[in-house]
N, C-alpha and C positions, 0 to 999 in steps of 0.2 A: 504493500500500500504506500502512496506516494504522500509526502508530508510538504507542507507550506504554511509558511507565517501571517499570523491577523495583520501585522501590521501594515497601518495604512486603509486596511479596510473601511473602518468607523466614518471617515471622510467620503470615500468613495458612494458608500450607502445612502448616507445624506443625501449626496447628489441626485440620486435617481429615484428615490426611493417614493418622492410624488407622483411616478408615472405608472406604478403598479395599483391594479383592480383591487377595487372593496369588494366585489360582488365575486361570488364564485360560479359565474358561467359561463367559463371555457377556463379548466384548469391552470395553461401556462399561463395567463393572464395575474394571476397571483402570486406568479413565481419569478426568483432572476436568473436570466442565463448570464453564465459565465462563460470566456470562450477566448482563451487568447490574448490574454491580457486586457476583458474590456467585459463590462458588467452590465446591463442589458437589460429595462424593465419595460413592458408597456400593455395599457390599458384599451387597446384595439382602437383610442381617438389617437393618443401619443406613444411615442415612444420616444425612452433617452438612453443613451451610453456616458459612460467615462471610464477610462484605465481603471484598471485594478489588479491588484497585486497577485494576480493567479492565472499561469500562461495555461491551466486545464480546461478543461471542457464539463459543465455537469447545468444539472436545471435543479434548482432550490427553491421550495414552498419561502416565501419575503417575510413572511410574519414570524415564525419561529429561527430563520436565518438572521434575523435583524437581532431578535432577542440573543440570540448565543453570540453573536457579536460584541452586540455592546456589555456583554459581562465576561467576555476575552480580553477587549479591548486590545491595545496595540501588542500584548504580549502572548497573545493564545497562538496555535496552532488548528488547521483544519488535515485532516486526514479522507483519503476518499475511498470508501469501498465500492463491492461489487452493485450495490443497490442505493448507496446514502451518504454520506460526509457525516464525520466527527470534530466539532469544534471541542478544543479541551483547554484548559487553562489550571495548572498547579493539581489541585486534587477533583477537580468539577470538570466532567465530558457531556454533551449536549448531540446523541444522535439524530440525524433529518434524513428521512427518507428524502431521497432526488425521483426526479422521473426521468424517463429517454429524453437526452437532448433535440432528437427528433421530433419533437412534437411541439418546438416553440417554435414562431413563425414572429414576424414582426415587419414594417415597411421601414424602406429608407433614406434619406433626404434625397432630394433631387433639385435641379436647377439651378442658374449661376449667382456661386455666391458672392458679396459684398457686404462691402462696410454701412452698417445702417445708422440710422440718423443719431446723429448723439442724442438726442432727447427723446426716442422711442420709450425705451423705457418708463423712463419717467413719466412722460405723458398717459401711457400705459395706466401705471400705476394710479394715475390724479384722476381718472375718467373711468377706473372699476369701480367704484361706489354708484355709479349711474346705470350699469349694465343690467338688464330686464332679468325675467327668469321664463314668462311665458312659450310654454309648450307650441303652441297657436303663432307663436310669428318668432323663429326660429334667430333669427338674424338678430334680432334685439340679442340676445345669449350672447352675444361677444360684443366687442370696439371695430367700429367700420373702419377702414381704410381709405381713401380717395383723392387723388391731387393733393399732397400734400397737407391734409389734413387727416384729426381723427375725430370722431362720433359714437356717442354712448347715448342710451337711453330704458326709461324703465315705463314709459308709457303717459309719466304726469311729469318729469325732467326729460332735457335735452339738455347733452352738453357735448362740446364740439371746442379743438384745440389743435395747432399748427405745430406739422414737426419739421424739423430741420433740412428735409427734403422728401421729395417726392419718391415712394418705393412700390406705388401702383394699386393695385385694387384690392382689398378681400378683404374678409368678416373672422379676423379671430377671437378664436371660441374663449369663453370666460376661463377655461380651466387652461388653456396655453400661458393665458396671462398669468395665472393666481403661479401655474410652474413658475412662468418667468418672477417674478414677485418674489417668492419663496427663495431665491437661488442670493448667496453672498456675494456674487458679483456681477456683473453685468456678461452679454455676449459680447462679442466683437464682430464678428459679422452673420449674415442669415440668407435665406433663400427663398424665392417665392414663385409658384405655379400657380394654378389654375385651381387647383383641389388642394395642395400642401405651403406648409409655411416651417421652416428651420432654423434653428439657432445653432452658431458654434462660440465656442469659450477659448480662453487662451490657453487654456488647461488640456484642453483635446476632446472636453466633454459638448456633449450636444443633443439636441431635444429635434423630435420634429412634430410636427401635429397636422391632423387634416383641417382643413377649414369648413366652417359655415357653407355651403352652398345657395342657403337662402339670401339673395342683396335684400336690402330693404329699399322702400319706396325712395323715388327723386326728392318725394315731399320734406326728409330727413335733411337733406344737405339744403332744399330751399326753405326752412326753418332758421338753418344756422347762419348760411354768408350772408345774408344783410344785415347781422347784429354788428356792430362798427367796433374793432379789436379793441379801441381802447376804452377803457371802464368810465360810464358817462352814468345818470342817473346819482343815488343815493351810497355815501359811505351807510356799510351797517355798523356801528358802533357798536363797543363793546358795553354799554348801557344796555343797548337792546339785546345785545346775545346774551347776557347776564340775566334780563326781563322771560327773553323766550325761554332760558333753560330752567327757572320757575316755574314755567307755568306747565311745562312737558312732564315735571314731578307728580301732577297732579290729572291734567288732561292724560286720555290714552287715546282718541282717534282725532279729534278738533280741536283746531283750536280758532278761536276769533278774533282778527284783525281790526278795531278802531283805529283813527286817528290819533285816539289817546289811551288804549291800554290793549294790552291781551289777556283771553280769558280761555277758558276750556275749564270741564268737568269730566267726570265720573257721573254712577250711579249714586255717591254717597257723597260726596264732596267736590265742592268744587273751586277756583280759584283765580284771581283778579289783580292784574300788573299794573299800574300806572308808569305809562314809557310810551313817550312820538315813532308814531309809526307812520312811513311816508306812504300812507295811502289814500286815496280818495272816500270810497265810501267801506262801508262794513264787510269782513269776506272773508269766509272758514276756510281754512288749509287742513291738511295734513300735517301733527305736526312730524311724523316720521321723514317724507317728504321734504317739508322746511327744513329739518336738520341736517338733510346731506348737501343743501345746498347751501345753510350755514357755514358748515364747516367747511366749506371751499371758498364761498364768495367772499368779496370785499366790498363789490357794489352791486345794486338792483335797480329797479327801475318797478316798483308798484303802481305805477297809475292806470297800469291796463285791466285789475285784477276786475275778476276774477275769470277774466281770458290771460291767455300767455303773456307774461312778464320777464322783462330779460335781466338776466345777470352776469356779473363779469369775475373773475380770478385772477387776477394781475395782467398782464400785458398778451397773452396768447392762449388763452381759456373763455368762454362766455357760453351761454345756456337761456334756456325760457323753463318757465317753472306754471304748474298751471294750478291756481284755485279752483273752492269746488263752488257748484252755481248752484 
């Protein structure tokens, strides 16, 4: 039986270890293949690699491989039998049955790659609090892509932000992002088709994922480019955010907009801000709603309410936020 060292492992796991299935409906989907020096997880949307410290060949159940690891740590050993791997460390050995490496399948990346915009990411990141969840219009489920621009929405927010260049069209899915999200450092560069989207690291590691096939309407992007980049309308002052987060204490689904206070209840109590609110007339939000566009905005523009109203986020981010009538 051939012997190899944990170490370096624990790193490697991390890296990939978002691309493996919760669900168990197709076996290898829950497991990683190793193979050559490079570690192999994916969920049938994604899949990712990075080095690893094991030139063999074996397929491993993720959930109890992760666990013998991380109580290895840098100093255990993995041994491999005729059917399963032995991780051991000091007096403690942890058997996993494996399965034939024949039976993990996985896609991968394609098309030319490049350096992509230095602010993808980030932008990435500021416009996943916007992304929908509905089953029914698919394409909300991820950040649009388009000219240079990106686009998020959850059906009562719109919000839409400029990246550092143009890298062409597609709808990636909320769960590429949250990977990309999750990762300690950035790509360096990535690749895009028609169905697929890929990230590569400096590291050697790299993700790919299918995209969205559903585009969303024109209406999406003719929402967004008439809103003017630079932030016009009302500072929200931290009086009033101070005001709204009172009142979300006590409110759970409305809350009402005055000129001069916010309010919402409950069934048992309820509760009353005095604070200017630049609105015209009276108009119930969301405050769940409100709050994602709180914590992004720095200026609005209420006089439309309780039709779409626009917001801004510093110099290349702005949105419309819509009351309820």
């Amino acid at each position: 039986m051939s012997e190899n060292s944990t170490e370096g492992m624990p790193a490697s796991l991390a890296r990939v270890k978002a691309a493996v299935s919760n669900k168990e409906i197709v076996a290898y989907l829950t497991h990683y293949y190793v193979n050559k020096g490079e570690i192999i997880a994916t969920d049938g949307r994604m899949v990712a690699g990075t080095p690893f410290p094991d030139d063999r060949e074996y397929l491993v159940p993720a959930a109890p491989f992760e666990k013998a690891i991380a109580m290895a740590g840098e100093k255990g050993k993995i041994v491999m039998g005729n059917d399963g791997i032995r991780v051991s460390l000091s007096r403690s050995r942890v058997n996993i049955k494996t399965l034939s490496p024949d039976q993990f399948s996985h896609f991968l990346p394609t098309g030319e790659r490049y350096t992509l915009p230095s602010n993808l990411i980030a932008t990435l990141g500021r416009l996943r609090p916007f992304v929908g969840d509905d089953a029914s219009r698919q394409w909300s489920n991820g950040i649009f892509i388009s000219k240079g621009s990106a686009y998020a929405t959850n059906n009562v927010i719109v919000a839409a932000a400029k990246l550092d260049s143009d890298i062409g069209k597609a709808v990636i899915p909320s769960w590429t992002v949250d990977y990309l999200l999750a990762q300690p450092d950035e790509p360096v560069e990535m690749s895009l088709t028609d169905t697929m989207v890929a990230f590569f690291y400096e590291d050697k590691s790299w993700m790919a994922s299918l995209l969205i096939a559903d585009a969303p309407p024109d209406a999406l992007i003719e929402l967004c480019d008439p809103i003017p980049i630079t932030p016009c309308g009302d500072e929200i002052s931290q009086d009033w955010r101070s005001g709204f987060a009172d009142v979300c204490k006590i409110a759970e689904t409305e809350v009402l907009f005055t000129p001069e206070t916010l309010s919402g209840g409950r069934t048992s109590a309820d509760i009353e801000v005095d604070v200017v609110t630049p609105i015209n007339s009276p108009t119930y939000w969301h405050p769940k709603f409100v709050d994602l566009v709180v914590k992004t905005a720095t200026h609005w523009d209420l006089s439309n309410a309780p039709s779409p109203c626009l917001w801004w986020s510093g110099e290349d981010m702005r949105g419309l936020i819509v009351g309820r009538k």
